[in-house]
N, C-alpha and C positions, 0 to 999 in steps of 0.2 A: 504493500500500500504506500509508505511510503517512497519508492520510485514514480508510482502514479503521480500523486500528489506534486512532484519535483517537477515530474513532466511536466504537468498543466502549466506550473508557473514558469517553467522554461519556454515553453512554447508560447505562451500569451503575453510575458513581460520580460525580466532578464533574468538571468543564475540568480543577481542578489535576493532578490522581491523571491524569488525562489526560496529559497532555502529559507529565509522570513517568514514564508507564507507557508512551508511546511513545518518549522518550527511550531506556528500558531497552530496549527494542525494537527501534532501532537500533543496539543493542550487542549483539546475540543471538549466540550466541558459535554459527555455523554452518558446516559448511564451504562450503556454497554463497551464503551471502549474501551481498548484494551485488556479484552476479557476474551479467554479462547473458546467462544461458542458458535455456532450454527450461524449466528444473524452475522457474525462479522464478515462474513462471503458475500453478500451482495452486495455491499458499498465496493468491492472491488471489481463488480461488474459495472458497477455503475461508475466508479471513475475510469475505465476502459472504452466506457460507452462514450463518457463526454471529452477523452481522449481522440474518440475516431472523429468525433465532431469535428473539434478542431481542427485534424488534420484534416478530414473535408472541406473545412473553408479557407485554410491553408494551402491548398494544393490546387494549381493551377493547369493542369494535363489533365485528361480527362480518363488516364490510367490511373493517374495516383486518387484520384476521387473516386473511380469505379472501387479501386482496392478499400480506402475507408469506407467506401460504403458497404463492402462483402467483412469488413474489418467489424462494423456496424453491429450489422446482422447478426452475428455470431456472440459477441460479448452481449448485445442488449436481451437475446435468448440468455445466457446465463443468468442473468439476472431473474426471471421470472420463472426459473427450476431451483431458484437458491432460497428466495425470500419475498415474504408476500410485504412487507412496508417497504421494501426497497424498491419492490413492483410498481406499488400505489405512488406513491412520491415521483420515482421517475417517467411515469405517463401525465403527470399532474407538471413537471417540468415540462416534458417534448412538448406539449400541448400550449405550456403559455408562451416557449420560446420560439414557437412557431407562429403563434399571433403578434407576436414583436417585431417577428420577422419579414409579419406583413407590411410593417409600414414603411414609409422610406426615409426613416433614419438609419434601419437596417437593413433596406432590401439591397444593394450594393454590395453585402458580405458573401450571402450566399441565399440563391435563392429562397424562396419561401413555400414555394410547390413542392421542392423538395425535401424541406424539412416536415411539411405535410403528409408528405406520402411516408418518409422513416414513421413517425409516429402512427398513421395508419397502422402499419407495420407491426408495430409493437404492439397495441392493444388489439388487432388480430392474432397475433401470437397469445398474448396472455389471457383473452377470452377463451383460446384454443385450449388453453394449460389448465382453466380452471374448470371448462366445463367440463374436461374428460379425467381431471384428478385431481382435484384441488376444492371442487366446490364444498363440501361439507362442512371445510374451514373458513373460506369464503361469506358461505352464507351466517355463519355463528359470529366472522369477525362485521359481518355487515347488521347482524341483531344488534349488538353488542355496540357501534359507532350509534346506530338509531338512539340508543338508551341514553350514551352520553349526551348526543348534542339537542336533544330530549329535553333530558337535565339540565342543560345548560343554558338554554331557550326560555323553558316552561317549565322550571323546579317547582311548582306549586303541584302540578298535576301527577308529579312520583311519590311515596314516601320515601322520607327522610333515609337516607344513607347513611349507613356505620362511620363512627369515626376513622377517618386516615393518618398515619402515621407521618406518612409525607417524608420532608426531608429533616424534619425537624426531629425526627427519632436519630438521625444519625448525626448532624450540625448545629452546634451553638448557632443563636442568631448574627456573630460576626460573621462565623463560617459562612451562614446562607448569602449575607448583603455582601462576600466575596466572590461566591462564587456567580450570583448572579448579577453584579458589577464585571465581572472578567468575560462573561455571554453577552453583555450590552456594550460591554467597551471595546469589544474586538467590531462587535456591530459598527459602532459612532465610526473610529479609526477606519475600516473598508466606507464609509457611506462619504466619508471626506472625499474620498480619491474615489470614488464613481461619481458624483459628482462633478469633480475636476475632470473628468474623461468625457463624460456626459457632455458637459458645455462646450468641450474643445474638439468634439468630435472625432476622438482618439480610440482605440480599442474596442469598436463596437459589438463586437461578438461579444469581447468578455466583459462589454458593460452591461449585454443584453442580458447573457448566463448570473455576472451579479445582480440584477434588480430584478431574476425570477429566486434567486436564493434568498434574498431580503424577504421580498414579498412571503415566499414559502414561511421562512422564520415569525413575521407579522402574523401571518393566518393561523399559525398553528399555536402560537401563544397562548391566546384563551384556554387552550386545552388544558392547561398547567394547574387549572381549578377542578378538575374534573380525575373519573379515571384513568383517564388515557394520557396522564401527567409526565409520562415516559417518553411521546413524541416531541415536545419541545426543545427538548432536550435529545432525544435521539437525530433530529434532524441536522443539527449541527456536524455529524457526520457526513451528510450531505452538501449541505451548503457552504460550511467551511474550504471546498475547495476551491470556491471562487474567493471565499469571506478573507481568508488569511490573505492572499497573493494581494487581494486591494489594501485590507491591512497595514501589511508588511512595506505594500509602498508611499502609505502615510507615513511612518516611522521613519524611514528611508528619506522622505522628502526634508522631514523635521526636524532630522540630525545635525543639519548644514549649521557650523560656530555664526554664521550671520546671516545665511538666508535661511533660516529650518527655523521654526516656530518657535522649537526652546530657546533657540540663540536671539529672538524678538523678544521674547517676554521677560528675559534677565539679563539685558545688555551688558549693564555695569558688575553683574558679577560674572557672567560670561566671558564677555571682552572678545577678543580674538583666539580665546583656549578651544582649539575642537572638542578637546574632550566633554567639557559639561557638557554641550544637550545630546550628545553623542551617550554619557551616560546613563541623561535621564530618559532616552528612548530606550536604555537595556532595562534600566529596572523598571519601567511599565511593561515591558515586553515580557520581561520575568514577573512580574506580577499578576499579568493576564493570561500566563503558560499555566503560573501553579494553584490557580484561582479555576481555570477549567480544569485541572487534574483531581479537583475535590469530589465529582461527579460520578467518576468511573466505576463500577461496583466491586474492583479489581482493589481500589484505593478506600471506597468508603466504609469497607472492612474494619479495616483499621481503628476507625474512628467510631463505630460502634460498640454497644455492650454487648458483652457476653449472652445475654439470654434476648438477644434479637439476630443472633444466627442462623439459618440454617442448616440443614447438614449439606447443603449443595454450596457454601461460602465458599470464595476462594481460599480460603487459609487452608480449608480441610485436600488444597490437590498438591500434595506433597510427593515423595520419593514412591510411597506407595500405590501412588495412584501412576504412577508412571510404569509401574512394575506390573500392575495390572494389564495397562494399555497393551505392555510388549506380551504379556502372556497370551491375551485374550490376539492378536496377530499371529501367535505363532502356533494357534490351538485351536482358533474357531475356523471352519475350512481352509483349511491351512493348503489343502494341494488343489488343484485344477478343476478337477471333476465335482470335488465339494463345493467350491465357492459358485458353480454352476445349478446348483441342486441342494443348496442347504436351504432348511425351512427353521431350523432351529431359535425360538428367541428367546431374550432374557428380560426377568422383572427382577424391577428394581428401584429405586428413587431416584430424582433429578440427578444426585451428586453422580450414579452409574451409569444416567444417561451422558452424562458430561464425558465421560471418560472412556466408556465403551463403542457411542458413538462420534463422539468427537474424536477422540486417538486410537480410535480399532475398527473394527467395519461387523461390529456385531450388528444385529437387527432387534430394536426395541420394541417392547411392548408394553405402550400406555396403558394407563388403569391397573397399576400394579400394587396399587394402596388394599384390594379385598383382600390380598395375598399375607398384609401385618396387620387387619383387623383386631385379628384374636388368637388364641393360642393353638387353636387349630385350623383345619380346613375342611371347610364343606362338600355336598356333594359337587354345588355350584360353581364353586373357585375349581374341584377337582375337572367339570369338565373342559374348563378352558386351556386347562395345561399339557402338555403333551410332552409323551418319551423325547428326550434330547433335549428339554430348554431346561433353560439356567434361570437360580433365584440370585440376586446380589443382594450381600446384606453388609454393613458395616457397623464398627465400633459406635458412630457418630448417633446412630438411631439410637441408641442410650442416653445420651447427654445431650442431645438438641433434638430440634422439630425436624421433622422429616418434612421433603418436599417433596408431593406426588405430581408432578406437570396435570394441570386444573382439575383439583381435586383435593376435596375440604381438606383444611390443614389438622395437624395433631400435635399433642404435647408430644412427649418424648414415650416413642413407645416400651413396652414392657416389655424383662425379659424375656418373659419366658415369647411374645409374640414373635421374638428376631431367632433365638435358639432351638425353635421345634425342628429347623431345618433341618441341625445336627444330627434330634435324636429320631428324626422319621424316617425307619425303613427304604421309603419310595423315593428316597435322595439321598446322591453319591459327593461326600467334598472332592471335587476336583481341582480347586484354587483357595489358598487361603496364607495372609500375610498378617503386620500387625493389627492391618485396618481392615481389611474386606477379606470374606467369605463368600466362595463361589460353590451352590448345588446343584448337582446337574437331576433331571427328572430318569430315576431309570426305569419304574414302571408304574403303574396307576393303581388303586386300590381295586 
């Protein structure tokens, strides 16, 4: 990711505003950034996608645009086989960059028919994806937006919602007016310098791409009151790729000992030294890096208590959890003809989904919470399981809440719930380290 990110700012401004702009960019104040799961894959089709753009409008032969556009195609599919918000957002993009590009401040970059028809393109492809395997998530995440903006509209007409923890379970209120001063000030810093491009009629493609990033960030703020508190914040992943490179060339601009803004606003202590505003552009810079870093779920760990854990936390993906990974690669269709023909899957809780299928290529199976209900198994849990799949259970289910992906939460379950695997018959330990116990099913009752 970041090579992508470099590119964009190479290609749209210079190496400096680059690296500035990717700087800012690993500071993106997300709640999943930096965090090795499932969703972090689509942002990387999606900076791929608005890579090919560019070189689209960048390329002046009508080979090398054939090629980004077959360049196009292929990455902007990735995206809508990886993740479903990175689908939504980047047809909510192509769509308004394409009405920008109707008009003629922009129509001289690259045509407008054409970005037309890519976007076409896209939301035929991903209408294609969801009605043939995707709708059932589709339509729950489509219930589920109704409810919010619902609520958000017409909160008289719902009952009152549970309290939310928010971010206020894991940050002091300095924390919060930091971290959300370091998402508005990276904003202010980019809207200077689109602005300045704006009027000067300098960089129009990437003035266009910034003022649908802005816009995105505007539209989706309200949300930040609601359930869906995670996209304002997630989108920064997105929009940051334009946000930072504009950014990074307000900094850049303001550095100058006597044309750069800091060197205007403290003349007599300035003077002719480069280094002051040269300074104070690093420590804003640093401050608005470690002010988005607060965010990441990777970081806000840290700064939580004890008994608002998880057992899927990042703390708990240590030495063992890696040892799993390589087991569960060297062991679950391990040769040719199995990995063609395995049916076998495993339950378990978020922290096994994280590990089994994020660094192994097991095959999961949600709804694995009737499995530690109680201290045995019914006939109903028995017929869902079958000879070959695997139970994953961990130390963690003892001392913290277990996480079923959407599905009621629990205190810390009992032992004897996690240990019947040991003493049942109808399960073989196959894997077992400090932290995780792996049972394989070897026959049914």
């Amino acid at each position: 990711m970041p090579a992508i990110v470099f590119a964009l700012g190479r290609r749209l401004f210079s190496t400096r505003i680059a690296v500035l702009g990717l700087f800012f960019y690993l500071g993106t104040g997300s709640i999943l950034f930096n965090i090795p799961v499932q969703q972090g894959i689509g942002i990387i089709f999606v900076g791929l996608s608005l890579l090919a753009l560019i070189m689209l409008t960048r390329s002046a032969e009508e080979t090398s645009q054939r090629r980004a556009q077959i360049l196009f195609a292929l990455v902007s599919g990735g995206i809508v086989m990886t993740h479903h918000l990175s689908s939504y957002i980047f047809a909510g993009w192509l769509a308004t960059l394409a009405i920008m590009m109707s008009t003629r401040r922009f129509r001289p970059v690259v045509g407008s028919l054409r970005l037309g028809v890519l976007f076409l393109y896209f939301i035929a492809l991903l209408a294609i994806y969801i009605s043939f395997f995707t709708y059932a998530i589709f339509a729950s995440q489509q219930e589920n937006l109704y409810v919010v903006l619902e609520r958000l509209v017409a909160p008289e007409n719902l009952p009152v919602a549970g309290p939310s923890p928010g971010l206020g379970r894991t940050f002091a209120l300095q924390e919060i007016v930091w971290l959300g001063a370091s998402v508005l000030g990276l904003l202010v810093l980019a809207l200077a310098s689109l602005y300045r491009s704006f009027r000067a009629r300098e960089q129009p493609f990437a003035v266009a791409n910034g003022l649908v990033a802005i816009t995105i960030t505007i539209v989706t703020l309200p949300l930040i009151a609601t359930s869906f508190n995670f996209v304002p914040l997630r989108v920064g992943e997105y929009t940051n790729l334009f946000v930072g490179p504009f950014a990074g060339a307000t900094l850049i601009r303001w550095s100058g000992a006597v044309s750069g803004r800091f060197g205007r606003l403290a003349p007599r202590f300035s003077g002719r030294r480069d280094w002051v505003p040269r300074a104070a552009c690093v420590a804003l810079a640093a401050a608005l890096y470690m002010g988005g870093n607060l965010a990441p779920l990777s970081v806000r760990a840290y700064f939580e208590s004890a008994d608002a854990h998880l057992t899927d936390t990042p703390l708990n993906f240590g030495a063992d959890a890696l040892r799993l990974a390589n087991w569960a690669q060297a062991h679950y269709c391990a040769n040719w003809a199995q990995s063609h023909n395995c049916t076998a899957r495993y339950w378990g809780d978020q922290l096994a989904v994280d590990i089994l299928s994020g660094f192994a290529p097991m095959r999961t199976q949600f709804g694995s919470l009737k499995l530690f209900e109680n201290a045995t198994l019914d006939k109903s849990v028995w017929s869902e399981l079958s000879v070959g799949d695997y139970v994953v259970t961990d130390r963690w289910m003892l001392v913290m809440r277990p996480n079923f992906f959407l599905e009621r939460s629990l205190s810390q379950l009992p032992r004897a719930n996690v240990e019947k695997f040991a003493t049942d018959p109808h399960f073989a330990l196959v894997y077992q380290d400090g932290t995780f116990s792996v049972y394989q099913v070897v026959s049914r009752p």
